[in-house]
C-alpha positions as CSV (number, residue, x, y, z in Angstrom):
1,X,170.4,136.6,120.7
2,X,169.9,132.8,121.4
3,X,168.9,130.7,118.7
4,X,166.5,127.4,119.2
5,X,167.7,124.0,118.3
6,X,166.5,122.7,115.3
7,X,163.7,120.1,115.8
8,X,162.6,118.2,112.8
9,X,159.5,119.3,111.0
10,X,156.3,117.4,110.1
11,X,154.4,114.7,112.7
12,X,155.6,111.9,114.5
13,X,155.0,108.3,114.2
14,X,152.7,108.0,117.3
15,X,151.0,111.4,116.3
16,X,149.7,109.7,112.9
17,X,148.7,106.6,114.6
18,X,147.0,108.2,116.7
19,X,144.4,110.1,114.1
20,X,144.3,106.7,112.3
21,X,142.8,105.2,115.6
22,X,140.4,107.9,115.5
23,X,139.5,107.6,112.1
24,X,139.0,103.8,112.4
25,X,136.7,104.3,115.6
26,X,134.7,107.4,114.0
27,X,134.4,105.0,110.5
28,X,132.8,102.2,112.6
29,X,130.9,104.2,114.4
30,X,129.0,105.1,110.8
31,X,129.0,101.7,109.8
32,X,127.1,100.4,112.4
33,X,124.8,103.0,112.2
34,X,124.3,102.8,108.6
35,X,124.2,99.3,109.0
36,X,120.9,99.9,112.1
37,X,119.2,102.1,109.6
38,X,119.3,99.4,106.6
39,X,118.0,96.7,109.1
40,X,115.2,99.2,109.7
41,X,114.1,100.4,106.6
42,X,113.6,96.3,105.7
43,X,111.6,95.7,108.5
44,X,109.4,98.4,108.0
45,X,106.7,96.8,106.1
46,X,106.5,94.1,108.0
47,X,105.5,95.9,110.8
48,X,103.3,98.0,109.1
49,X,101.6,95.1,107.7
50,X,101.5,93.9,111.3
51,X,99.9,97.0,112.2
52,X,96.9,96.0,110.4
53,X,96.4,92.4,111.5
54,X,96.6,93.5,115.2
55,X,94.1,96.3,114.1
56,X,92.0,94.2,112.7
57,X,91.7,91.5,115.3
58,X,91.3,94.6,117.9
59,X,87.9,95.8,115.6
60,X,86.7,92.6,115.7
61,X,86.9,92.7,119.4
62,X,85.4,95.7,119.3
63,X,82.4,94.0,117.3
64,X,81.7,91.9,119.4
65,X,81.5,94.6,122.8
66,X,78.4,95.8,120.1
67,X,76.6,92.2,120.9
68,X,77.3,92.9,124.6
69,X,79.8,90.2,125.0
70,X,83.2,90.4,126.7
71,X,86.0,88.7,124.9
72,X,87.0,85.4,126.8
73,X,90.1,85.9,129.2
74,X,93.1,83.6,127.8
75,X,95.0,83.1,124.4
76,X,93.9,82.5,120.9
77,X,96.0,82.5,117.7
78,X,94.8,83.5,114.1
79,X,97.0,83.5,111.0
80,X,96.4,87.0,109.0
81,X,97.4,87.1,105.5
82,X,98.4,90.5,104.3
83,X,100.5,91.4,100.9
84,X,101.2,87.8,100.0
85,X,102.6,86.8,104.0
86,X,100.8,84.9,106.5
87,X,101.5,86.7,110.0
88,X,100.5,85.0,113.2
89,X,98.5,87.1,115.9
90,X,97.8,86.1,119.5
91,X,95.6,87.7,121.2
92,X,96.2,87.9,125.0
93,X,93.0,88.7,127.2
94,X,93.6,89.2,130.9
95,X,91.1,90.6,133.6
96,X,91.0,94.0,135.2
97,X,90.2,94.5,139.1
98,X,87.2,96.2,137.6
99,X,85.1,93.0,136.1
100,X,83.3,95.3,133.6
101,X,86.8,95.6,131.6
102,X,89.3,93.1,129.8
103,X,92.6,93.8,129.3
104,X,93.3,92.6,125.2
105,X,97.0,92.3,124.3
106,X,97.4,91.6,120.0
107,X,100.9,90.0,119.4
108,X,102.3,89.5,115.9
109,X,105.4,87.3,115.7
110,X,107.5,87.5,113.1
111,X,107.2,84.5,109.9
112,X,110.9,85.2,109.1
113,X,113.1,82.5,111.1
114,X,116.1,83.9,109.2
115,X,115.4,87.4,111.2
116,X,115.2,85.6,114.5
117,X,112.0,85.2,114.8
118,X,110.6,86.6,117.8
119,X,107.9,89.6,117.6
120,X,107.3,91.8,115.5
121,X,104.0,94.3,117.2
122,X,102.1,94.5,120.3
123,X,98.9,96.4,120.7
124,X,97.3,97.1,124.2
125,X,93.7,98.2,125.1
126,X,90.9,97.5,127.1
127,X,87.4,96.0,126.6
128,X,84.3,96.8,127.9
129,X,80.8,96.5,128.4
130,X,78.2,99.2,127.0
């Protein structure tokens, strides 16, 4: 019978720095993610309150179609306060090939320089005449 050598028991240096690594990367990993869902769940009701001021400003397009007018095509701005905020809308109308139909684009930028700005909700349809 031939006996083995004895090798040392338990892991090697490299072996443990190696699962650390892993551990690190896989702990990041959930850190950024937790980190996306927090962002979210605080920009939430903005955009829900944006929701509603592009809504609104799309039914009173929609008002209007009832007095048989087309909305004018270019860009107009309104300020819509909702919950104590003052959220800016633009409202983007462009033709359509077919002249019966505007294309209305509703645009809410964010208030909130110190989340970059930039926007917050775009809503898309399409005017008509009756």
């Amino acid at each position: 019978m031939r006996r083995r050598p004895n090798r040392p028991q338990g892991f090697t240096l490299i072996e443990v720095l190696v699962a650390l690594a892993i551990v690190a990367v896989a702990l990041s990993a959930g850190l950024q993610a937790t980190g996306s869902l927090t962002r979210m769940a605080e920009r939430q009701p903005q955009q829900w309150l944006a929701q509603l001021c592009a809504e609104n400003e799309l039914i009173r397009l929609r008002l209007l179609r009832l007095l048989r007018q087309l909305p004018p095509v270019g860009e107009s701005t309104t300020d819509c306060v909702q919950a104590g905020q003052t959220l800016t809308v633009r409202l983007r109308v462009n033709p359509t090939p077919n002249p019966s139909f505007r294309r209305v684009d509703a645009l809410v930028d964010n208030p909130d320089p110190a989340a970059g700005g930039g926007q917050l909700l775009q809503l898309s349809t399409l005017a008509g005449r009756y």
